[in-house]
C-alpha positions in Angstrom: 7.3 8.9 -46.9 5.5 6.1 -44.8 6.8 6.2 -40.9 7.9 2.8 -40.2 8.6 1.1 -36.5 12.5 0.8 -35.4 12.6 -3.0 -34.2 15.0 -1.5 -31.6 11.6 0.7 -30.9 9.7 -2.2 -31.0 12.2 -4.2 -28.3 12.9 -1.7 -25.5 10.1 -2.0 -23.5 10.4 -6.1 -23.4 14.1 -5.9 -22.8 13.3 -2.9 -20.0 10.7 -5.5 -18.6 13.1 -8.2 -18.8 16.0 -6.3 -17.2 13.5 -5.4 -14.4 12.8 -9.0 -13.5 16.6 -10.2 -13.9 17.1 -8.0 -11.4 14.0 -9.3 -9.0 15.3 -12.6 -9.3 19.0 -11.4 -8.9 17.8 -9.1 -5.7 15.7 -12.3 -4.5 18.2 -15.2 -4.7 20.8 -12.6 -2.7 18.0 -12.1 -0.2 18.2 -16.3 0.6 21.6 -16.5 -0.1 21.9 -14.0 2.9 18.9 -15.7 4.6 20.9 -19.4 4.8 24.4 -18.2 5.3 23.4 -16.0 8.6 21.2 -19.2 9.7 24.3 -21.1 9.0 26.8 -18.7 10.7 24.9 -18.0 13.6 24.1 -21.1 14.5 20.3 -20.4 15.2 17.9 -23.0 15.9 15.5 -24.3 13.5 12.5 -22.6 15.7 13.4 -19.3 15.8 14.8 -18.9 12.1 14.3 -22.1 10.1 16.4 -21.8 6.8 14.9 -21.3 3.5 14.5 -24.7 2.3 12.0 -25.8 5.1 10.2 -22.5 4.6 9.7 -23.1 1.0 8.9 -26.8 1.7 6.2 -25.1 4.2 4.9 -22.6 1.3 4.4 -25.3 -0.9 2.4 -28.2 1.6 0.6 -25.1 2.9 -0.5 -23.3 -0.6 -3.9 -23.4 -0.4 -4.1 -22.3 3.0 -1.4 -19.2 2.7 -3.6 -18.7 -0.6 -7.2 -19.0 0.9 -5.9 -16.6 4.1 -4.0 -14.3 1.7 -7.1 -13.4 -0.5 -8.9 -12.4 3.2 -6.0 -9.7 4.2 -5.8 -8.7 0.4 -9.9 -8.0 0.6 -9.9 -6.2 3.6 -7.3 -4.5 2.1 -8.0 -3.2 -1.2 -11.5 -2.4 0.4 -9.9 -0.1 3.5 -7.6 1.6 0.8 -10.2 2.2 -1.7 -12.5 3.5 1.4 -9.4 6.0 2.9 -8.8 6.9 -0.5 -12.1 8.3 -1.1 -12.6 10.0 1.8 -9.2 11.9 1.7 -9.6 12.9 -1.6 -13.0 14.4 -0.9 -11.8 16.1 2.4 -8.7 17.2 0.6 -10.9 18.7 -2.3 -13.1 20.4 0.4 -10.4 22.0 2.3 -8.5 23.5 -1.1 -12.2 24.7 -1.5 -12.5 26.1 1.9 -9.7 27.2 3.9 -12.5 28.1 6.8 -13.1 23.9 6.4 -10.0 23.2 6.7 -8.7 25.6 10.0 -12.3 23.7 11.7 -11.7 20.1 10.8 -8.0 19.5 10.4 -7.6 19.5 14.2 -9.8 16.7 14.2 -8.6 14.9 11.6 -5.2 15.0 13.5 -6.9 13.7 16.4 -8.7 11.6 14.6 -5.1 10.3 13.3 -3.2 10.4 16.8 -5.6 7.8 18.3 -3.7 4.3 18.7 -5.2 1.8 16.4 -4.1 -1.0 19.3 -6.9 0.9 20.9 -9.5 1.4 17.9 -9.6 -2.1 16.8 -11.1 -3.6 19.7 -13.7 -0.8 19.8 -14.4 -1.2 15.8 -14.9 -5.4 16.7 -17.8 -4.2 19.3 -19.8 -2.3 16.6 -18.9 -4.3 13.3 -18.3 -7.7 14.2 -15.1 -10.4 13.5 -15.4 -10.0 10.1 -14.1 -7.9 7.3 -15.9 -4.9 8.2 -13.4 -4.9 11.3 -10.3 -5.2 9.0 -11.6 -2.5 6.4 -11.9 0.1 9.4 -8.4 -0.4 10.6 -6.9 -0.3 7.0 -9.1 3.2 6.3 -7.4 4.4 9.5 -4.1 3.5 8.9 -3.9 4.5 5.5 -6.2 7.5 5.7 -3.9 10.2 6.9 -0.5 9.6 4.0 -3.1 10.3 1.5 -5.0 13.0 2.8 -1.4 15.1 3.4 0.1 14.5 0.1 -3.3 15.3 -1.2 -3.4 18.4 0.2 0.4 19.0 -0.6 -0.3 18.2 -4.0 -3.3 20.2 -4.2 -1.9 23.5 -2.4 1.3 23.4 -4.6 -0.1 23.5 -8.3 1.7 26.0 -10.4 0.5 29.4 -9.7 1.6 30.6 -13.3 -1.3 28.1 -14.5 -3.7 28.9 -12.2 -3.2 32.8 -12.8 -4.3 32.1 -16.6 -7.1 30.0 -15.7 -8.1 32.5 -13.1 -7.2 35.7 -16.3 -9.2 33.7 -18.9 -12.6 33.6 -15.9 -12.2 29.7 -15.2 -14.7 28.8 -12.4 -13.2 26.9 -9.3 -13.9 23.4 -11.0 -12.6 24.1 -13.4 -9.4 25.7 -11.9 -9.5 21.9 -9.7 -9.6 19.7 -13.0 -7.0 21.5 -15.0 -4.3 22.4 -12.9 -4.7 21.3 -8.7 -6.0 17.6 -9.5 -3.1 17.5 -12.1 -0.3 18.5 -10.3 -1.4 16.8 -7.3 -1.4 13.2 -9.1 2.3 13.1 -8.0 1.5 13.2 -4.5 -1.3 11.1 -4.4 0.7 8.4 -5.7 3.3 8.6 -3.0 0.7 8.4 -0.5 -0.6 5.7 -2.5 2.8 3.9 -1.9 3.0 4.8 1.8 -0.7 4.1 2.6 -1.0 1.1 0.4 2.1 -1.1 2.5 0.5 0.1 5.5 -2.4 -1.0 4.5 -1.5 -4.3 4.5 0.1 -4.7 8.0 -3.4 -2.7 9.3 -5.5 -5.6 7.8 -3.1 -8.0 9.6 -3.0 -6.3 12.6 -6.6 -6.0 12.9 -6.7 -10.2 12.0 -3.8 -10.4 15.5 -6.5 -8.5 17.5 -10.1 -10.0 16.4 -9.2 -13.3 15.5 -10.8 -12.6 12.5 -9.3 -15.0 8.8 -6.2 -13.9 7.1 -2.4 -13.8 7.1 -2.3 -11.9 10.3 -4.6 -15.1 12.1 -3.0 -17.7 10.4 0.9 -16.0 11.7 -0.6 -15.8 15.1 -1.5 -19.6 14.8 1.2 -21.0 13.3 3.4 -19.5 16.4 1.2 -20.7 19.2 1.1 -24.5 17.4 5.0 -23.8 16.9 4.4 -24.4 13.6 7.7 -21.8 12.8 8.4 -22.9 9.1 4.6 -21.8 8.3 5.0 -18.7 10.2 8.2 -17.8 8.4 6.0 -18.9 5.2 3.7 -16.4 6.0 5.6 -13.1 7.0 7.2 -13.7 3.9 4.1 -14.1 1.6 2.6 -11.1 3.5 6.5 -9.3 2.8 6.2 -10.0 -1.3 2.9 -8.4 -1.0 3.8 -5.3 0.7 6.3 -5.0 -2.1 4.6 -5.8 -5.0 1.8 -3.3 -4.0 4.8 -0.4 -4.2 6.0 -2.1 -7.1 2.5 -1.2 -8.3 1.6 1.5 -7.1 5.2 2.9 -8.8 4.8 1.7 -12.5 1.0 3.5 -11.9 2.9 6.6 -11.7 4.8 6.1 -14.1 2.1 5.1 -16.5 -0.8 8.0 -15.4 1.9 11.4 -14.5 4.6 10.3 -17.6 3.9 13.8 -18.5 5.9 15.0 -15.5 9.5 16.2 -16.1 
């Protein structure tokens, strides 16, 4: 008997997709709906809180700058993240290994994690520069420490009934790491992912308010001292859509790569 494919099959992931991004729109147009009416009621002046319209005018004239600025925080971004990630994973890895490792460095890494990055950013412009270099720094700061704790969460909490057969049937320690830790701690590296990943984000553009260096975070800061507001309010929104669509992300990649979890 040949298996044949349901059309229902066949159309519930394009209606699921499609529900999803009624409800964006549905979730967005409430969002300036909200946005205009407490303009309106409020009575607040154009230069504080313009109302949508002017914004999106703004977003529109200004597209290739908000794009050209936007693709300078995203960089610095993606880079910082990729950077924290791999260190964290690799310390994380080496303290499930060790817990001697673990009881010497995690003071530091706390200290390490306590210093104000107000404070670290000027220091990081000495050695690296206005540049990116700057930017990816802060980001690996900010977004270091979410991952490495859920890592290590993640890592610490596998199941021990698994990791009492791998340990019965003489599994080496790498082994006992890609079977069952790294597994079960895919969960928790995705929620870091989400927490680390929004943060990264605002580190990038906090690191572009203190160097001066290109990218959302510059071109805010310049659009408020020219009193340019409808470009400013162009911008924290642009930079507000991406913080969100990088959770948005990082969620559906959970969903796709730890489906297996109940």
């Amino acid at each position: 008997m040949s298996a044949t494919t349901s059309p229902d099959n066949t159309a519930r992931p394009g209606l699921r997709v499609a529900r999803s991004l009624a409800l964006v729109a549905l979730t967005v147009g409430i969002l300036v709906l909200a946005w205009q009416l407490i303009v309106v009621a409020l009575r607040i002046p154009p230069y504080l809180v313009p109302p949508p319209g002017p914004v999106a005018h703004a977003f529109v004239v200004n597209i290739k700058v908000i794009a050209t600025q936007t693709g300078f925080t995203l960089t610095a971004a993606a880079l910082g993240l990729t950077l924290s990630t791999l260190l964290a994973t690799g310390i994380a890895l080496a303290f499930s290994m060790s817990r001697n490792i673990a009881q010497a460095s995690l003071p530091v890494v706390i200290a390490f994690r306590s210093t104000p990055v107000a404070a670290v950013a000027p220091l990081a412009m000495l050695f690296l520069g206005r540049g990116i270099a700057t930017s990816m720094a802060v980001v690996t700061i900010v977004s270091f420490f979410p991952l490495l704790v859920n890592l290590m969460r993640g890592l610490a909490g596998a199941d021990r009934n698994a990791a009492e057969l791998m340990h019965v049937y003489g599994a080496s320690r790498w082994q006992q790491l890609r079977y069952v830790r790294i597994p079960y701690a895919l969960p928790f590296l995705f929620t870091g992912m989400r927490i680390a990943a929004s943060s990264a984000i605002l580190g990038a553009m906090l690191s572009e308010w203190i160097t001066g260096s290109k990218g959302l975070g510059n071109l805010i800061l310049d659009s408020g001292e020219m009193r340019e507001t409808e470009l400013l309010w162009a911008a924290v929104v642009t930079s507000v859509t991406i913080a969100m669509s990088v959770f948005w992300l990082t969620s559906a990649g959970e969903k796709r790569f730890v489906h297996w979890r109940a």
